[in-house]
N, C-alpha and C positions, 0 to 999 in steps of 0.2 A: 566735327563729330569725334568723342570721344573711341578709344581705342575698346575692344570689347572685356577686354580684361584688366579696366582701368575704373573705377566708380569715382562718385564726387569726394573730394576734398583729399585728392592724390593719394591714396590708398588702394593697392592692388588689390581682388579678391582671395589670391592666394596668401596674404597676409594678414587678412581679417580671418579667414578659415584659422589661421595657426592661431590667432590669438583665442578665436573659441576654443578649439582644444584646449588651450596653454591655460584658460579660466577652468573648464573642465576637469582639470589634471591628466590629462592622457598621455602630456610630457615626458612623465616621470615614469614612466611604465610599459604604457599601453597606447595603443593607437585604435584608432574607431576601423572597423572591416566592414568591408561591404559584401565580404565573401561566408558569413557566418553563416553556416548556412540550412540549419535549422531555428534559426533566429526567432522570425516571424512567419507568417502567411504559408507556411509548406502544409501541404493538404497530401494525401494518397489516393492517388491517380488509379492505384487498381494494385490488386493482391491474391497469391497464389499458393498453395500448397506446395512444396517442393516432393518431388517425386523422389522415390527410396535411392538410385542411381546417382540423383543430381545432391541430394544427401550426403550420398558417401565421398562422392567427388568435392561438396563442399567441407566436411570434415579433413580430408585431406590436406587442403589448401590451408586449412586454417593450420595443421601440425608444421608446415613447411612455411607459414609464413611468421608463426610464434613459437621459437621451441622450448618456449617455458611450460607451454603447454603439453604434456603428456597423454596418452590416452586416457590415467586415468580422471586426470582433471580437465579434459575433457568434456569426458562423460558428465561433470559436473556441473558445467556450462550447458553442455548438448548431449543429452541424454538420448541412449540407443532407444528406436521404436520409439521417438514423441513425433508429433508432427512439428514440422520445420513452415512457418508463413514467411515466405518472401511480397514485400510492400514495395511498388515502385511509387518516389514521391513524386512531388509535382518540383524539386530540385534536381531531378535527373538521378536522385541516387537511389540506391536498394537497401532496406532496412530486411536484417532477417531477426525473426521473434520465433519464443518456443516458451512456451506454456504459458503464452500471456507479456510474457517481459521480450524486449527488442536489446539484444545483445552481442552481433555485429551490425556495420554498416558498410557497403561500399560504394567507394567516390573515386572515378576518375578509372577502376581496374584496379583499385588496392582496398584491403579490408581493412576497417580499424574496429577496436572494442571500442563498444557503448561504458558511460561513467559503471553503471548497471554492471558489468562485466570483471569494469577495474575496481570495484569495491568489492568482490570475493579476491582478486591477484591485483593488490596496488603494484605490482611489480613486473606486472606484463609487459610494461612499455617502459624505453629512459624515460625519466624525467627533469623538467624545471622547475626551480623553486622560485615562488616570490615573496614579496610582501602579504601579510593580509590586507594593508590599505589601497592595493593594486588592484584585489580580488572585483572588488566592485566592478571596476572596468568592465571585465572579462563577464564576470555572470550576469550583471542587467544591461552590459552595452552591447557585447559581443564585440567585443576590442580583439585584436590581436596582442599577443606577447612581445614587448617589445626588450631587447638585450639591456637596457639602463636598469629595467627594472628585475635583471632578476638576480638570485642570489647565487653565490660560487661556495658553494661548501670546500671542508676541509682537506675532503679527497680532489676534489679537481669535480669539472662537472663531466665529465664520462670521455666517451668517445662514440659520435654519429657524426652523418651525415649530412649532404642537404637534404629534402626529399622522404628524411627516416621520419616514422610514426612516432609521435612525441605527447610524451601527458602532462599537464600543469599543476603543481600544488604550491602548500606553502608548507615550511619548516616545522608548525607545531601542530599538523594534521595530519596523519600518515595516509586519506584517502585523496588521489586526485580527485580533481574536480574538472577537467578541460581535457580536450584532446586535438589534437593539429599535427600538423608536418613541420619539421624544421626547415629554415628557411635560410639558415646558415650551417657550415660543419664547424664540427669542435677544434679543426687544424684552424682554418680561417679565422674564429675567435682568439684563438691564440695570437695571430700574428696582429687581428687589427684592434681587438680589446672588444669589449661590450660595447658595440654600437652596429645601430640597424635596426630590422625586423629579426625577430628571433622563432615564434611559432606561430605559424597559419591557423586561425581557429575554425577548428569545422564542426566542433561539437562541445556543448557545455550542461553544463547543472546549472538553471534548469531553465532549458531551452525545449522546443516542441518533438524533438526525440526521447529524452528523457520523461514528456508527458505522453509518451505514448505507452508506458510501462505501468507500476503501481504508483509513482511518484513518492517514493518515498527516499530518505537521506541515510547515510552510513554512520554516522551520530548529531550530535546537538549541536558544532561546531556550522553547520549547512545552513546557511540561510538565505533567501531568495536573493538578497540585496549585499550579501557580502559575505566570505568563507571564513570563519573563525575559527581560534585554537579551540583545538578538542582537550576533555579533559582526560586526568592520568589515566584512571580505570575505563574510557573509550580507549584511547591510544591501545592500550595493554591489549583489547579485544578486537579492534578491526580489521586486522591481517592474519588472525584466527584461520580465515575462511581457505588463504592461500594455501596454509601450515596443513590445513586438516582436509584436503580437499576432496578428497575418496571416504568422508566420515558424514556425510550428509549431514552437514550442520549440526554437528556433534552426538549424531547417532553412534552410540559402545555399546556395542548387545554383550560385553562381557565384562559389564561394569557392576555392582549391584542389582537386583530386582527392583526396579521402579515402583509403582500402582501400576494395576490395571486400567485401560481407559475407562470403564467403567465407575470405579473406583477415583480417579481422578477426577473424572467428570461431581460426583457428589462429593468429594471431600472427605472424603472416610467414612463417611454417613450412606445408612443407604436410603435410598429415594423415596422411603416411607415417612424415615426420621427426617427427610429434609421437607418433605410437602408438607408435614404436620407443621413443622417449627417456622413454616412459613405462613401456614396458615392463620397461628397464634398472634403470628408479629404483623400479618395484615388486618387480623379484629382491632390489635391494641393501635396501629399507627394510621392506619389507612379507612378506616370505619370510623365515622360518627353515627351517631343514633338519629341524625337529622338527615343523613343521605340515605336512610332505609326509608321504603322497599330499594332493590338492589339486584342487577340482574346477574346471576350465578356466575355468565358469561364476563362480565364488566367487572366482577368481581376478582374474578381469577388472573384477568389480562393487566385490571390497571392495578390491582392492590398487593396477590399472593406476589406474581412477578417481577416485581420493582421489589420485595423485602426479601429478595433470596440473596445468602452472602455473596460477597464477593470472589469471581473467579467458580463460582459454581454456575449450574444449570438447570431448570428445573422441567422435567420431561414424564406427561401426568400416567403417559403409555407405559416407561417403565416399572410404574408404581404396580401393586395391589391393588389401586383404585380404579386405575383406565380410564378412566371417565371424570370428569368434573361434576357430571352427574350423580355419582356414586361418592365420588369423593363429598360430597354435600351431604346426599343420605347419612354418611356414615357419622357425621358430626353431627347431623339433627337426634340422630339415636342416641349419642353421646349425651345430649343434653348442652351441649355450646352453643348452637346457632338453632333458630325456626324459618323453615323454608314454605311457600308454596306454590303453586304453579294457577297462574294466571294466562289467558290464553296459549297456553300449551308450550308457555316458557318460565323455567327454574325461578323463583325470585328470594332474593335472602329477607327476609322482612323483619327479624328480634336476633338479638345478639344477648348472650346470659354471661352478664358480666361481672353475678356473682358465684360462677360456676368456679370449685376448686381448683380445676387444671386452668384456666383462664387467671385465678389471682396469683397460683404459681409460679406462670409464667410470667407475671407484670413484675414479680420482686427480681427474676434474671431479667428484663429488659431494664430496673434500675439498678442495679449492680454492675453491666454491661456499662451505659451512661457514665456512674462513677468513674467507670475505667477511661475511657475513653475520656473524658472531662481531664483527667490527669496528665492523661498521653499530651491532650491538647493544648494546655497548658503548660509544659515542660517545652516542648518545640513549635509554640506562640511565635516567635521570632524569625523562625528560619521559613516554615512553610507557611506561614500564615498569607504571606506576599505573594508567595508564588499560587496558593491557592485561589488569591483572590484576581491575578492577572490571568488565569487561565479559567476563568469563569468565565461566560456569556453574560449578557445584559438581562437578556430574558429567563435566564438560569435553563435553559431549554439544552440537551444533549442527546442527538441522535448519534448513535452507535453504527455499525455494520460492523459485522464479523463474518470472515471467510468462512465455508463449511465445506463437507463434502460426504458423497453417499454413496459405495462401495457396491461393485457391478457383482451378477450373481455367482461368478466363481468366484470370486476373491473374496468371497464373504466369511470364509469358516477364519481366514486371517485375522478378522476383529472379532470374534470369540462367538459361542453357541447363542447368545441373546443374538447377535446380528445377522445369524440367518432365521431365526425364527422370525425377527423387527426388522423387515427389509425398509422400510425407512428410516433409518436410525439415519442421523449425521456426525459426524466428526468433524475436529479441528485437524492442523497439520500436527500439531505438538498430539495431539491423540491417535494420529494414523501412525507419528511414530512410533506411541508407546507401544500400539498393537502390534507392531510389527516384530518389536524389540520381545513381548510376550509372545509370539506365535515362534519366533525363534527358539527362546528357551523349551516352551512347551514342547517341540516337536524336537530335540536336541540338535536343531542345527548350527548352533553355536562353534567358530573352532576356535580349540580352546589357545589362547596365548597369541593370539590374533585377532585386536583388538579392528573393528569394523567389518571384520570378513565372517563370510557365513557360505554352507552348503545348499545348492538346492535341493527340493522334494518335488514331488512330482505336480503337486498342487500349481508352485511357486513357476516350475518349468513349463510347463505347458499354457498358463494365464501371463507369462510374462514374455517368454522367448521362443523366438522363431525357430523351424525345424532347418533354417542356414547360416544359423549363429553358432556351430558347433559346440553347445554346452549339454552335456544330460543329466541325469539326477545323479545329486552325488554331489556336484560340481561346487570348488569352492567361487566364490563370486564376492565384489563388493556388495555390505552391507546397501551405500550411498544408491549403486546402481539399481539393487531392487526396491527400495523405497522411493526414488523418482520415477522405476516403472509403475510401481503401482500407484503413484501418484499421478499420471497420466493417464492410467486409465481409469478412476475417481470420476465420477459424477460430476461437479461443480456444482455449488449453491450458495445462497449469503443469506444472513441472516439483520434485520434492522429491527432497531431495538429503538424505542422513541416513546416517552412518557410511561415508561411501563406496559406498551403493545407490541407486539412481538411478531414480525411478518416475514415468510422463507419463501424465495422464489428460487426458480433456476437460472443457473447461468451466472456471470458476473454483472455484478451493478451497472447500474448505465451513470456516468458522471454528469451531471448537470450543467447543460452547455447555454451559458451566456453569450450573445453576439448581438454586437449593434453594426449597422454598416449607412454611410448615406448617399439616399436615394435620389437628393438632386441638387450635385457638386456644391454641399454645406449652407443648403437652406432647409433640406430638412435628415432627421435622423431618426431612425428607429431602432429598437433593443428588443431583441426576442429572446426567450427564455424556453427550453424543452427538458420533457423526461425529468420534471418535479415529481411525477407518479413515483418511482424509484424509490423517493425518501418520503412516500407515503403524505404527499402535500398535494391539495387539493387545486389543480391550478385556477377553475375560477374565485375561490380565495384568496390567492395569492393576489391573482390581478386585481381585485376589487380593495386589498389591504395596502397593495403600492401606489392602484390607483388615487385613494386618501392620501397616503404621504407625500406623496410627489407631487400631486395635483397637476396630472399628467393626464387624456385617455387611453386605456386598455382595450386588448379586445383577446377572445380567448377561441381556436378554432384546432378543428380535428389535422393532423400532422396527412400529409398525401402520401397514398397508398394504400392497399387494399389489406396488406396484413397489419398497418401502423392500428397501435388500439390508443396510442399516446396524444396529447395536446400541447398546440403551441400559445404561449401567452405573449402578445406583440404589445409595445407601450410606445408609447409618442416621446421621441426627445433619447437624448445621448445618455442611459442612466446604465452604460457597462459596471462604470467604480460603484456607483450606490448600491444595485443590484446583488453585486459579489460582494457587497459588506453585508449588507442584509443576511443574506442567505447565509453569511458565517457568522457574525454577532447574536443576529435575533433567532435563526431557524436553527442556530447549532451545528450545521455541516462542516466536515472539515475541509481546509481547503485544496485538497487532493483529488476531493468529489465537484472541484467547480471547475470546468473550465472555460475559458477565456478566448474570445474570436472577436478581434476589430478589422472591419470592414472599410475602415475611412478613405476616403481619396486622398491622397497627398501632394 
């Protein structure tokens, strides 16, 4: 009888294992971990609000355990009065998050930053440098760092320890991407040279920690399968956040007068001149004379709103019209469209498209054309590629955009329309401008100190505790009252999709693909939930995959008594098909998909 670490044709196992790696490339770099350890399969086993106490006792640890960190940067991180969610995973470890984003983690009784964290302060942690042809390893294998592979700059590489917090990057990307423990000291390398293990990976971009956040990358250089150089004008801005960190993401209330959110919201136009000029551009682009009759409503959603410019918004509440109703009346008296109401609903039925303001507007929409025609052709070359690799198959592009809606004290903050419009919503770039305007307006600006601001009584009493000893008067960070009143914000999103336009509360729900199999890979299923989210019908869905895959479906209510959602279950292992679909043909990005394999191994 053979030896048990012996196989046929006299070849050990442990030297078939190295010749895998050594085909691999893991040689030259990296080595495969078994400890990675938000890798795969880590789920949250259960999650808790941190109490105000357990709060301050965690801020503490964090100033004594990083003292790059300052109070006021911080605050920047972990803003006073947010709520703090401590996650226990199913790895044994504790994820803490705050306002959505997961920003420490601790493993073993020691904290480390999330990538999330290290992309506001690249510089919170030593780091190591590698290769970018190493990078692969590390972000789709979940490799450890190994000392062959990494680089020694000019200064020397630092001075740590074994044991010490360690971040990974490479030379011409100034954001980590990786985080571990060193598993060597900087003496020890000296004496023995680059060889060994070098950093323990416990966390990477983009591993199931990192999806626990917004998913999104510190520039264009991040990409699933491999970290590449960033370019000059990224490089120049990505350590902005460290430099500026008590500036709230480069909030200056003592920079010039901005627009008002209002104002920026239409583009210098106001919401009269923008409904009309959209209206014009939905007869001419969006109407034929064959899709009349036409219902006012259908009208408005799939036509006016898909032809509003870009970077604008079109909102029919803040108009003189208020109504889509009225807004129609007022064009039928005009003499541009004929309207009538057919069981007790609006319908556009003639369009007069020899009416003067109508030919007017056709000679700007070819003038516009020309322009544009020139533009397009002059940089035919450059973007034309890129336009066309970022294109879908189906030319289909669903949108979501963050919003939010401003509780009833803090309302005179976004200006006298948004206490009269208590549903109005905002962007963050628009909560900041109002905030930057509610400043000046109320002179709380000091002057020759650029982010800092006094508070009012408003500001004091809707933001700050009466045992935070501030009172009015009080100079305070710009940063820190803009992520209070960012915390205390409403949440909502908004999906934008063929020119229909739907706002719910709360944050999107990401569309969760998982297949797992049910009897040791004779058979597999794939289920699909929370398509409602991006406004997709799931027994269509099931019925349109059902065709392509020649698969069966089945489509059933999700268990529970509050769930109002459906599951779509398919026959057969179609995780990859599935998550291309829904990014190719349905337009989703792939931020909103995520991914659960179930397989026995």
């Amino acid at each position: 009888r053979r030896p048990p670490t012996q196989q046929r044709g006299g070849r050990s196992r442990g030297v078939r294992e190295k010749d895998k790696a050594r085909a691999r490339g893991e040689g030259s770099g990296s080595r495969v971990s078994r400890s990675a350890m938000f890798k795969r399969n880590v789920t949250v086993s259960g999650s808790h609000q941190l109490s105000g106490k357990d709060g301050k006792k965690l801020r503490k640890e964090l100033e004594d355990a990083f003292p790059v960190l300052d109070k006021h940067a911080l605050k920047s991180v972990l803003p006073s009065k947010t709520e703090v969610l401590v996650s226990k995973m199913s790895n044994k470890c504790f994820v803490y998050s705050c306002l959505g984003q997961p920003i420490f983690f601790e493993h073993e009784g020691t904290l480390y930053p999330t990538v999330y964290t290290l992309w506001k302060f690249p510089r919170l942690l030593p780091a190591l440098l590698t290769h970018s042809e190493v990078s692969p390893a590390i972000v789709a294998r979940g490799a450890d760092l190994m000392l062959p592979g990494v680089i020694v700059p000019q200064e020397g590489l630092g001075s740590f320890e074994e044991g010490d917090r360690m971040a990974i990057g490479i030379p011409e990307n100034p954001q980590p991407f990786a985080v571990g423990c060193a598993q060597t000291g900087s003496e020890q390398i000296k004496e023995t040279g680059l060889k060994g293990r070098g950093v323990k990976l416990l966390h990477h971009y983009p591993d199931a920690l990192w999806a626990m956040g917004d998913k999104s990358a510190p520039n264009a250089g991040f990409k699933p399968s491999r970290i590449f150089p960033a370019t000059e004008a990224e490089a120049g801005s990505d350590g902005a956040g460290e430099a500026v960190a008590a500036d709230v993401e480069g909030l200056d209330i003592s920079d010039e007068k901005p627009e008002a959110c209002g104002e920026a919201k239409t583009a210098g136009a106001s919401m009269d001149e923008l409904v009309d000029s959209c209206f014009l551009r939905a007869l001419h682009l969006r109407v034929k004379d064959a899709d009349l009759p036409m219902d006012c409503g259908a009208f408005y959603s799939g036509c006016m709103l898909p032809c509003r410019p870009k970077g604008t918004e079109i909102d029919i509440k803040q108009s003189t019209y208020k109504k889509v109703s009225k807004l129609m009346k007022k064009m039928e008296k005009r003499g541009l469209v004929a309207c009538k109401q057919t069981k007790k609903e609006d319908k556009l039925v003639k369009v007069n498209r020899d009416h003067e303001v109508y030919k007017l507007f056709e000679r700007e929409l070819e003038a516009e054309a020309e322009a544009e025609a020139g533009a397009a052709e002059a940089g035919a070359h450059g973007e034309g590629e890129a336009a066309a690799a970022d294109a879908t198959p189906s030319g289909k592009q669903i949108e979501v955009h963050e919003c939010f809606r401003a509780v009833s004290n803090l309302r005179p903050v976004f200006g006298e329309e948004c206490v009269r419009n208590k549903e109005m919503l905002f962007s963050r770039d628009e909560c900041r401008a109002a905030l930057v305007a509610y400043g000046r307006r109320e002179n709380l600006v000091v002057e020759g100190k650029a982010g800092r601001m006094n508070l009012d009584k408003l500001l004091k009493s809707g933001l700050y505790g009466k045992k935070e000893g501030v009172e009015v008067g009080t100079e305070v960070d710009a940063s820190d009252v803009f992520e209070r009143i960012m915390s205390k914000m409403q949440r909502y999103h908004r999906v934008v999709c063929d020119g229909a336009e739907v706002v719910k509360k709360g944050r999107i729900k990401n569309i969760l693909v998982s297949a797992e199999d049910r009897h040791a890979g004779r058979k597999y299923v794939t289920k699909v939930t929370q398509l409602e989210s991006f406004s997709i019908d799931p027994a269509e869905f099931g019925n349109t995959l059902q065709r392509k895959y020649k698969c069966s479906s089945t489509v059933q209510k999700l268990p529970g008594k509050n769930e109002t959602g459906k599951e779509v279950s398919f026959q057969g292992n179609l995780l990859d098909e599935i998550c291309a679909y829904l990014e190719h043909d349905c337009g989703i990005h792939p931020k909103f998909i995520e991914r659960q394999s179930r397989m026995k191994r």
